[in-house]
C-alpha positions as a printed NumPy array, in Angstrom:
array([[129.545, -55.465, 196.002],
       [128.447, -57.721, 193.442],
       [129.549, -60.704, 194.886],
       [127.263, -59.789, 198.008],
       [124.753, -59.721, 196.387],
       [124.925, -62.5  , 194.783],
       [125.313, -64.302, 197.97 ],
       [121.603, -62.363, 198.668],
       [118.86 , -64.316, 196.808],
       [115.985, -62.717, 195.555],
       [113.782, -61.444, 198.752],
       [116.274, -61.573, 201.37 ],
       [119.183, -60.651, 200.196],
       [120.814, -58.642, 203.061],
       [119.37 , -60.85 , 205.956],
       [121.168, -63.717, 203.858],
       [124.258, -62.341, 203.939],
       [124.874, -61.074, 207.221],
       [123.186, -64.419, 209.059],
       [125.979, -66.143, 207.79 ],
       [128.728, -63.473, 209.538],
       [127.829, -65.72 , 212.543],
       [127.181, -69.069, 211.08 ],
       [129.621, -72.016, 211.313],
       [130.867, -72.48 , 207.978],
       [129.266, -75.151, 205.642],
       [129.722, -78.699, 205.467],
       [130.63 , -80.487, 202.541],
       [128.106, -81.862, 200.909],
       [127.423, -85.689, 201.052],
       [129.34 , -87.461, 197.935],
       [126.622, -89.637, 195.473],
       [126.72 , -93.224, 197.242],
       [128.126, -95.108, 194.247],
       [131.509, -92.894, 194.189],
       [132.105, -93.63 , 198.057],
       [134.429, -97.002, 197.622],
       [136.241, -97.441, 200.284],
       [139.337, -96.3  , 199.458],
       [137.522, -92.587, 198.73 ],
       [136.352, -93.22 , 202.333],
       [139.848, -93.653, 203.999],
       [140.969, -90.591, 201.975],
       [138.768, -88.446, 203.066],
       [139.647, -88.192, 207.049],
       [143.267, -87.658, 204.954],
       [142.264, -84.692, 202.834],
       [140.497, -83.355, 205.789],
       [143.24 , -83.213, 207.601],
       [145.983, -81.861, 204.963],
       [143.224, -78.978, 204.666],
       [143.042, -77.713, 208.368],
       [146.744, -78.038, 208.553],
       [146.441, -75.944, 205.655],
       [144.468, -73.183, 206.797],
       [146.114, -73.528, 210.254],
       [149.545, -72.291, 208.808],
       [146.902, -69.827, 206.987],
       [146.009, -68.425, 210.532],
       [149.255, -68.441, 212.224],
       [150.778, -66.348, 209.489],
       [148.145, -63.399, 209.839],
       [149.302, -63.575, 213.8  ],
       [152.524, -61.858, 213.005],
       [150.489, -58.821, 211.039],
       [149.672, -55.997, 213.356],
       [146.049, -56.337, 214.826],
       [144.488, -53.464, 213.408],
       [146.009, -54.03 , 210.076],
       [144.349, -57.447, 210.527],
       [140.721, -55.722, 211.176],
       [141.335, -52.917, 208.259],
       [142.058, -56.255, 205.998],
       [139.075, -57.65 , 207.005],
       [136.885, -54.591, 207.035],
       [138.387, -53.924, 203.385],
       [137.451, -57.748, 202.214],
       [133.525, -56.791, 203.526],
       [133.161, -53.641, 201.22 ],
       [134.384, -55.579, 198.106],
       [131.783, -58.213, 199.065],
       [134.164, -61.049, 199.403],
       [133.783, -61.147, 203.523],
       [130.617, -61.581, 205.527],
       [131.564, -62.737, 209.157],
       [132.74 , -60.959, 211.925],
       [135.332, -57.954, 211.67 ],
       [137.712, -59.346, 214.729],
       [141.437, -59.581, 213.627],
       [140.829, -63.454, 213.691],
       [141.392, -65.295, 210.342],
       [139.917, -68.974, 210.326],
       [138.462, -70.833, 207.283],
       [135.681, -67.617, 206.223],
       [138.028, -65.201, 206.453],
       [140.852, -66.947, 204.266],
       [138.121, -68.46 , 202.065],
       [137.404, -64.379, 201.085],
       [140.722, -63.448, 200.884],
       [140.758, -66.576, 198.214],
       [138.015, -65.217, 196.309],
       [139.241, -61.648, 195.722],
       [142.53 , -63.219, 194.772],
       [140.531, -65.521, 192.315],
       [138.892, -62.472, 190.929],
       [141.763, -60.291, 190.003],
       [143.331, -63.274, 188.621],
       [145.819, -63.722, 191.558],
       [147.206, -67.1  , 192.999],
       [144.678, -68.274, 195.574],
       [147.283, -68.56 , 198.221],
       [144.946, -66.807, 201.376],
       [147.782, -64.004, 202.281],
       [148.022, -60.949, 200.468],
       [151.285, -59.695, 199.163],
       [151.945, -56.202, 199.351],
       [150.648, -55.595, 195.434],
       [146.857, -57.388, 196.442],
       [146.813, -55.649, 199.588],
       [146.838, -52.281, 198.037],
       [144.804, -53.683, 195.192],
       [142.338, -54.87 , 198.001],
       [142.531, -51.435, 199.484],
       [141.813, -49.44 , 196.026],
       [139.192, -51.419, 195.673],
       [137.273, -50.896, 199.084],
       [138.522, -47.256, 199.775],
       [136.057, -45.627, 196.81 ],
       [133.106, -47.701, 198.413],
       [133.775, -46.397, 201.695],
       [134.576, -43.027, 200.652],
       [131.287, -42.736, 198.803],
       [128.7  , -43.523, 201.895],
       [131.48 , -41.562, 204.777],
       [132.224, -45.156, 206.506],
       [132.972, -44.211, 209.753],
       [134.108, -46.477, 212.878],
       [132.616, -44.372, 216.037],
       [132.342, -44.59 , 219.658],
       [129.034, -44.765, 220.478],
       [129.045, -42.99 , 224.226],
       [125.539, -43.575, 225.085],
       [125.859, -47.568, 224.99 ],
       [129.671, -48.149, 224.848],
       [130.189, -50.112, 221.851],
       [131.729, -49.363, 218.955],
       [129.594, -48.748, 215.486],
       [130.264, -48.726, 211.594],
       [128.633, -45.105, 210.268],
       [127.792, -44.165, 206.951],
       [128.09 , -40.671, 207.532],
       [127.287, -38.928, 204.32 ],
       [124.099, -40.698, 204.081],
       [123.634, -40.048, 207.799],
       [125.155, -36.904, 208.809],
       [122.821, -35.98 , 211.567],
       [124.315, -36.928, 215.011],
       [122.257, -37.398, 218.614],
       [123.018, -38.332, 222.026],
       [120.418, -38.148, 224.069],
       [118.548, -40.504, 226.995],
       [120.938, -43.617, 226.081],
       [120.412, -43.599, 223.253],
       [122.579, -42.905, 220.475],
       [120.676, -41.949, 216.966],
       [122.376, -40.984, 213.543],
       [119.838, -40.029, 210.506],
       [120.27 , -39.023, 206.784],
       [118.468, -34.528, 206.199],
       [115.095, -35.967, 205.065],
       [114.805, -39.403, 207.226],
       [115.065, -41.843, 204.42 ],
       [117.715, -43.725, 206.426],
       [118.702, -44.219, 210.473],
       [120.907, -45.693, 212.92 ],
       [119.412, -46.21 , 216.61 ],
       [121.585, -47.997, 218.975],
       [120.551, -49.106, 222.53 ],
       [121.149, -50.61 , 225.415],
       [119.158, -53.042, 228.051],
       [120.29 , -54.191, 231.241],
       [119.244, -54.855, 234.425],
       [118.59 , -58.076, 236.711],
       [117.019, -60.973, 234.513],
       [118.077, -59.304, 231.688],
       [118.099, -62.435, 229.03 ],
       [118.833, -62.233, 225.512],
       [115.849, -64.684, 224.117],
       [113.526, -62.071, 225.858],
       [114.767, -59.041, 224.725],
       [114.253, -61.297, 221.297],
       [111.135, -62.218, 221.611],
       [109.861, -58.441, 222.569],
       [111.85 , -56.322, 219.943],
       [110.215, -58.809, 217.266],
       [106.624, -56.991, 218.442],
       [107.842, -53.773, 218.995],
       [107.514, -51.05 , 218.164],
       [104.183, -51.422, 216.259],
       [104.132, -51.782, 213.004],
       [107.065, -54.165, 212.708],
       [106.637, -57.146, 210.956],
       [109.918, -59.347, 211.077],
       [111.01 , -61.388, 207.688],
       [113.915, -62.972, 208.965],
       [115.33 , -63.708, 212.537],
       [117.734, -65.428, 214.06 ],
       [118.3  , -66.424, 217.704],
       [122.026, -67.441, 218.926],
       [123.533, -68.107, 222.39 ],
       [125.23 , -64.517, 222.49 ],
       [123.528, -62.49 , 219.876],
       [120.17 , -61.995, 217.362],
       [119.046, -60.54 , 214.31 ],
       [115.9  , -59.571, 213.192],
       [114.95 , -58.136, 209.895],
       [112.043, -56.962, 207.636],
       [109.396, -54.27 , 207.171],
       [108.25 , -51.796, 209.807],
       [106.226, -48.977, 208.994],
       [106.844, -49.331, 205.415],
       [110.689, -49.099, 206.046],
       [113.011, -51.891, 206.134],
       [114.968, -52.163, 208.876],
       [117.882, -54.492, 210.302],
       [118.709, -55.26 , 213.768],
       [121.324, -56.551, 215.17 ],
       [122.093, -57.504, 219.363],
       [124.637, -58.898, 221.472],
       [124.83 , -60.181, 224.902],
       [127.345, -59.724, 228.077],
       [126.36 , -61.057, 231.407],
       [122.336, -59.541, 231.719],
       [123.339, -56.528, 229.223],
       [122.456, -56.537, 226.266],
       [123.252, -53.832, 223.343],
       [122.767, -53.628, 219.59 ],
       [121.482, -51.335, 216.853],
       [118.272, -50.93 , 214.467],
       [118.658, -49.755, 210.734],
       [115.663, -48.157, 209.033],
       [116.023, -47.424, 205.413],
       [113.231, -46.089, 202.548],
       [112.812, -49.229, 200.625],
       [114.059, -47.702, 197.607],
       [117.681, -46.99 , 198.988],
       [117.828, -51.004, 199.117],
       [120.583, -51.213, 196.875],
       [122.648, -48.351, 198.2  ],
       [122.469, -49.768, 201.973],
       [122.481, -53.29 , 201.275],
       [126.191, -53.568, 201.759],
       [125.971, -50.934, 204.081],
       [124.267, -52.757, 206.427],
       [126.463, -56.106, 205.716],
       [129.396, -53.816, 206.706],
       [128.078, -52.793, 209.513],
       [126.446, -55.856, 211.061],
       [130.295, -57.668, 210.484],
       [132.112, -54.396, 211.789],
       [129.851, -53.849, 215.082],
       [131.45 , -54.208, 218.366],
       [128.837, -54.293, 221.247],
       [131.653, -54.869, 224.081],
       [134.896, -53.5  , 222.175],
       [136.678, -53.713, 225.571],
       [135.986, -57.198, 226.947],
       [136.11 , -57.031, 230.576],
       [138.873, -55.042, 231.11 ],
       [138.605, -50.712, 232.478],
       [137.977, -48.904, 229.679],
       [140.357, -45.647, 229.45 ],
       [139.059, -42.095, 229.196],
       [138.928, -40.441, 226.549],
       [141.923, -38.588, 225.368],
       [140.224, -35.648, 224.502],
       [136.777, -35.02 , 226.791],
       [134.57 , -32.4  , 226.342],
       [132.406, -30.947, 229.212],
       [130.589, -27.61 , 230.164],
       [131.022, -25.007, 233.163],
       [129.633, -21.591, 234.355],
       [130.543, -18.363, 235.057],
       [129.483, -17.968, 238.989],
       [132.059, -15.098, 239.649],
       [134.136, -12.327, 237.514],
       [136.731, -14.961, 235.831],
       [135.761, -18.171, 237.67 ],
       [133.989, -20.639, 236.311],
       [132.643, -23.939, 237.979],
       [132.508, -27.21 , 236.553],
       [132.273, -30.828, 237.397],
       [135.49 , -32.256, 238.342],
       [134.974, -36.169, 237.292],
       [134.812, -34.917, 233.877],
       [138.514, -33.349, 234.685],
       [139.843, -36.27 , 235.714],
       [143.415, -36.495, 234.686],
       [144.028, -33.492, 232.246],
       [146.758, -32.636, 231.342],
       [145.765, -29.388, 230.091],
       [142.142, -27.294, 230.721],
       [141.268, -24.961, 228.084],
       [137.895, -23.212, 227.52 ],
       [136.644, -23.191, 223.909],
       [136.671, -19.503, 222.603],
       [138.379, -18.113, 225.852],
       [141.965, -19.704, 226.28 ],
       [143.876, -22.125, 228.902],
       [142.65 , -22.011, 232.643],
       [144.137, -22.406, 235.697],
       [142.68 , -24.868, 238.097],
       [141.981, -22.942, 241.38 ],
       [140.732, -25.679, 243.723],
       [138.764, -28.992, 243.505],
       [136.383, -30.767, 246.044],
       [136.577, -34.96 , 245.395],
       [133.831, -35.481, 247.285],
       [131.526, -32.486, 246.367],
       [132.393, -33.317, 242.42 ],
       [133.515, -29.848, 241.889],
       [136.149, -27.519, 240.492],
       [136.943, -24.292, 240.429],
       [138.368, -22.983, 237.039],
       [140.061, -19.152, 236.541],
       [140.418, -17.291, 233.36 ],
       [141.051, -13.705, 232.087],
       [137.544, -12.979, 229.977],
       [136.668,  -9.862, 230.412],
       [132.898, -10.405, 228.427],
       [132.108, -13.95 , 230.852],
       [128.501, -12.673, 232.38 ],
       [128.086, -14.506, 235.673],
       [125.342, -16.478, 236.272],
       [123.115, -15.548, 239.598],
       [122.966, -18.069, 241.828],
       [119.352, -19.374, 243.436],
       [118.42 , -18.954, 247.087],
       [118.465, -22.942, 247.165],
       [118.209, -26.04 , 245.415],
       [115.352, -27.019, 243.582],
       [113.17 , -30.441, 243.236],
       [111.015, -30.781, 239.875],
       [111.654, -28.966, 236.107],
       [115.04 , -27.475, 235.575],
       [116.238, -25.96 , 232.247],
       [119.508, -27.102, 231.751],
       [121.993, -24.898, 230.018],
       [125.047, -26.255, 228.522],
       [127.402, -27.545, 225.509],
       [127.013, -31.039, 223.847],
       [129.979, -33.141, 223.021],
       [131.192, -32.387, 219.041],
       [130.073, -35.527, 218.058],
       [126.258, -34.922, 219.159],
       [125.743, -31.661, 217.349],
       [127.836, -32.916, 214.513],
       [131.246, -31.06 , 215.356],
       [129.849, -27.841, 216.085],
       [130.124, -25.86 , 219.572],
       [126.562, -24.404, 220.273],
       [124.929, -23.459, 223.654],
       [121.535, -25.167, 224.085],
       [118.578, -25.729, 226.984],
       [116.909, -28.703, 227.345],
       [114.084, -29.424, 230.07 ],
       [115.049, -31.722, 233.208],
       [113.262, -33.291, 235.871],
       [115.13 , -33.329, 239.77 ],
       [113.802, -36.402, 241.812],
       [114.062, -36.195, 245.255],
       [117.221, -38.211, 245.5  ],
       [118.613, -35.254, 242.903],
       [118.988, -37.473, 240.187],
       [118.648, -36.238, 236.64 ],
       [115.928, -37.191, 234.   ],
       [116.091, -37.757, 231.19 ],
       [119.848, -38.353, 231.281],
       [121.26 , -35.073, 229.296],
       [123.809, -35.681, 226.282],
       [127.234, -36.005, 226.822],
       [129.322, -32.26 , 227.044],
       [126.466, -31.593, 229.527],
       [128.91 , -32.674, 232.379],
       [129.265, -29.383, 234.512],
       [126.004, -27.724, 232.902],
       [123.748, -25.202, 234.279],
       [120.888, -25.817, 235.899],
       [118.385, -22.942, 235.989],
       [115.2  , -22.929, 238.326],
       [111.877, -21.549, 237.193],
       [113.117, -18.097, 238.008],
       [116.303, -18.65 , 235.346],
       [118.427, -18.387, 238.731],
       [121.476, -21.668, 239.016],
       [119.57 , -23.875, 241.233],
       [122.498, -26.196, 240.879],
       [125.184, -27.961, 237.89 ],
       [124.887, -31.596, 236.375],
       [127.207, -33.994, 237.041],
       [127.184, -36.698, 234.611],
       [129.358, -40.272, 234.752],
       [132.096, -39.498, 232.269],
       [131.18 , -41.074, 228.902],
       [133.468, -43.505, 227.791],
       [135.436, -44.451, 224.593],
       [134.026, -48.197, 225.232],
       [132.767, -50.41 , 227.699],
       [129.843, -49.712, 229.938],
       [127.501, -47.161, 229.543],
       [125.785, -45.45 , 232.764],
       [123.101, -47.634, 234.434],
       [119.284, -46.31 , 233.832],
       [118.75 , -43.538, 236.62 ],
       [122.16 , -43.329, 237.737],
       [123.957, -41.274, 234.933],
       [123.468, -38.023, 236.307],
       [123.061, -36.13 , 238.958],
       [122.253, -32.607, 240.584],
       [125.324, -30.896, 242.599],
       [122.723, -28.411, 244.604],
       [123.71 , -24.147, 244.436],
       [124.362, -24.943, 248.422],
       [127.109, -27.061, 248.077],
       [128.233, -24.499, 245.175],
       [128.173, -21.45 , 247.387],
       [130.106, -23.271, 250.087],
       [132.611, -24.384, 247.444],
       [132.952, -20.743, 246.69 ],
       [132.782, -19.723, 250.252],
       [135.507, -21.963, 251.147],
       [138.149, -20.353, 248.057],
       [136.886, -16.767, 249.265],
       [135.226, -15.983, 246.09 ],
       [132.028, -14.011, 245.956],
       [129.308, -14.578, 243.67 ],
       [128.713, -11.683, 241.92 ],
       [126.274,  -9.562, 243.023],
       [123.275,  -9.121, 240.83 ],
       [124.217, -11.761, 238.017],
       [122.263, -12.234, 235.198],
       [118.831, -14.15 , 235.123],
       [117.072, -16.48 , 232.736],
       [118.126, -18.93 , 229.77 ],
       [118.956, -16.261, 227.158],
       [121.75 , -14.85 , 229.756],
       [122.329, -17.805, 231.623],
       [123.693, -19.459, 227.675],
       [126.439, -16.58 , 228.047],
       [127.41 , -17.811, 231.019],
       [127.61 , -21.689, 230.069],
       [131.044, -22.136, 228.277],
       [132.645, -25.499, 227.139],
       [135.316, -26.917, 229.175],
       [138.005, -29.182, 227.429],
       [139.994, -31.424, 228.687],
       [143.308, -32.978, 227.323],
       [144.656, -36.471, 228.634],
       [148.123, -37.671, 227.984]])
C-alpha cells in the first residue's frame, strides 16, 4: 500500500494513481544534449529494441498461464500497491514493470515472471489486505458489469430502479453504479453533465478519454471517485463517496477498484444466465403457485425456498407464465381481482439474496401500471413472478421482469418490466382446470404469505 501512495502526491493522491491505470506508459526522458554523441544516438534505436523484444518474450510467457490466474496475479499486484492499470489478463510493459518492483522489494531477481515461491509470497501479501475491507468481485445485475466490493466496509446491498447501491451501517462510505443509454448517448456529454451534478459537487481532478472518464473531488463534504466507460451510445460506471477521514483506509480501495472494474465483462457476445436465479411466485390455488416463466428458463431443477422441489404443471411462452405444484399444506392463496388494474399497485414479492444481503424476506414496494402495463419504477431483481395487489389488496396481476443477467446488458429504461394482467392469469388457470380458491385472502399482510421465492437451478 505504501508504494501507492507514494505514487499519490500530496493533494491528489488517489486521482494520481488510478489516472495512470489508463495512461500510456512514460517516455524516457530526454538525455542532457552534451552526452548525445552520435554513437549514444545509434544505440539507442538498439537498446530500444533489445527492450521490447524483452518484454515481448515477457508477454508471451504469461499467455500460457490460465486467464484467471492471470487477472488474480494482477488483482494481487494492485493491493500490494505495485499495479495501477487495468485488471485484464493482459501483461505489457505496466504490468511486468509491477511485477519487477515487488520482486525488487522482497529482494527477488527482477526477472517479470513469478516463480511459484513469489507467487505465493505475492499472494500472502495481498490476501490480508483484501481480507480486511471483504474485497469482493460482484455482478452488478442492475447495469451488467462487473464491480470490485469492499464488503465489510459496505455491507449494505440494493437493487433497485437500475441502479445498483452498496453502503457502509452509518453512511460514511458508498458505491452507486449506473447506467445511461439511449440514442445520442455520447461519452464527452455524459462528462461534461456528471461534472455539475448532482449539486454540490465540485470536481478536483478529471480526465476525458476516447472510451472512458474519471472525475474526482469533493461533493457535499465527501470525497468521491467516479469512474465511466463507453460501448456503442451506453455508457456505465460507478461513483465512490467516502467521509474524508476514511481517506487512508479507501485510498487503495478505490485504486483497486477503478483497475478491477469491468463495465462490459462480456464484450459483444450473449451473456449466459445465471446458474442459480432467484425469482418469486404466488399461491392462486390450494398447492399451485404461479410464476413468471422467463425467469424459469432452462432449470434444471425448481425448488421453492422453505417448501421443497415443485413440479412444473404447464407453461404458456407467449403469456410468460407457469404453473408450479407443491404439497404445502400452510400456502394461503391469494384472491384474485375482478380485473386488471391501471395506476398504484403494491407489489408483493422476494428480492434476489444479493439485494437484501443474503437473506430471504417478503417485502411490498409501491408501483405505478402505465397504460401500455409497463412497470415503474423497475422493481429489484427476485421480483420476477411477484404479486401485484390492487387498492383492494386483491392480485390485479404478477410482474414479469427481463431476467437479470450475470453480465452484459442491463434492461433498457421503461422496458424492464411488465404487468401479466389477473385475466390472462385466470385463463391460464382456466385452461389447466384449476380453480382459484374461493374466498382467498385479501391485503398485503396476507397477500406476503402467499408470495414465496421460486429458485431456479441451471446446468
Amino acid at each position: 500500500m505504501g508504494c501507492v501512495m507514494r505514487l499519490a502526491g500530496a493533494a491528489l493522491s488517489i486521482v494520481a494513481a488510478v489516472s495512470l491505470a489508463a495512461a500510456e506508459p512514460a517516455g524516457q526522458a530526454a538525455p542532457p544534449k552534451a552526452a548525445a554523441a552520435k554513437p549514444a544516438a545509434k544505440a539507442a534505436p538498439a537498446a530500444k529494441a533489445e527492450k521490447k523484444a524483452t518484454t515481448d518474450a515477457i508477454a508471451a510467457s504469461y499467455t500460457a498461464i490460465p486467464l484467471a490466474e492471470r487477472l488474480s496475479i494482477q488483482n494481487d499486484l494492485a493491493w500490494t500497491g505495485d499495479y495501477n492499470g487495468a485488471i485484464n489478463g493482459e501483461f505489457g510493459e505496466r504490468a511486468i514493470a509491477a511485477v519487477k518492483a515487488f520482486q525488487k522489494r522482497n529482494g527477488g531477481k527482477e526477472t517479470g515472471v513469478l516463480n511459484q515461491p513469489e507467487r505465493a509470497a505475492l499472494s500472502g501479501a495481498a490476501k490480508p489486505k483484501q481480507d480486511a475491507v471483504g474485497w469482493r468481485m460482484v455482478d452488478d445485475l442492475m447495469t451488467g458489469a462487473r464491480i470490485g466490493i469492499p464488503t465489510r466496509l459496505m455491507p449494505n446491498t440494493h437493487f433497485s430502479g437500475g441502479i445498483g447501491k452498496w453502503t457502509s451501517a452509518r453512511g460514511e462510505t458508498s458505491v452507486e453504479t449506473f447506467r445511461i443509454t439511449g440514442a445520442g448517448t455520447t461519452l464527452s456529454a455524459v462528462f461534461e453533465r456528471m461534472k455539475k451534478e448532482p449539486a454540490g459537487r465540485k470536481p478536483d481532478y478529471s480526465v476525458l478519454r476516447p472510451d472512458f472518464f474519471v472525475i474526482a473531488g469533493l461533493q457535499n463534504l465527501k470525497k468521491f471517485y467516479l469512474r465511466a466507460q463507453v460501448r456503442g451510445e451506453e455508457v456505465r460506471g460507478f461513483t465512490v463517496l467516502y467521509d474524508q477521514a476514511m481517506t487512508g483506509i479507501m485510498e487503495p480501495v478505490v485504486v483497486a477498484m477503478s483497475s478491477a472494474y469491468s463495465a462490459f465483462p462480456a464484450g459483444g457476445a450473449p451473456p449466459p444466465r445465471r446458474k442459480v436465479e432467484y425469482a418469486s411466485g404466488v399461491a392462486v390455488a390450494p398447492g399451485h403457485i404461479v410464476t413468471s416463466r422467463d425467469a424459469l428458463d432452462g432449470c434444471y431443477v425448481v425448488t421453492i425456498a422453505g417448501i421443497g422441489g415443485a413440479d412444473r404443471v404447464a407453461e404458456d411462452k407467449e403469456k410468460g407464465l407457469v404453473l408450479l405444484r407443491v404439497f404445502a399444506a400452510g400456502l394461503k392463496p391469494v384472491a384474485l381481482a375482478g380485473e386488471s388494474t391501471k395506476g398504484d399497485v403494491t407489489l408483493v414479492g422476494v428480492a434476489d439474496p444479493q439485494a437484501q444481503g443474503g437473506g430471504g424476506a417478503v417485502s411490498a414496494v409501491r408501483a405505478r401500471v402505465t397504460d401500455a402495463l409497463a412497470l415503474e419504477p423497475v422493481p429489484a431483481p427476485g421480483f420476477d413472478g411477484a404479486a401485484a395487489l390492487d387498492a383492494q389488496g386483491k392480485l390485479a396481476g404478477i410482474a414479469a421482469l427481463k431476467a437479470p443477467l450475470v453480465a452484459g446488458p442491463a434492461p433498457a429504461a421503461g422496458a424492464g418490466a411488465t404487468l401479466i394482467p389477473v385475466e390472462t392469469i385466470r385463463n391460464f388457470l382456466d385452461a389447466q382446470n384449476v380453480p382459484p380458491a374461493a374466498g382467498g385472502s385479501t391485503g398485503v399482510e396476507a397477500a406476503k404469505a402467499a408470495v414465496v421465492r421460486v429458485i431456479c437451478v441451471r446446468k
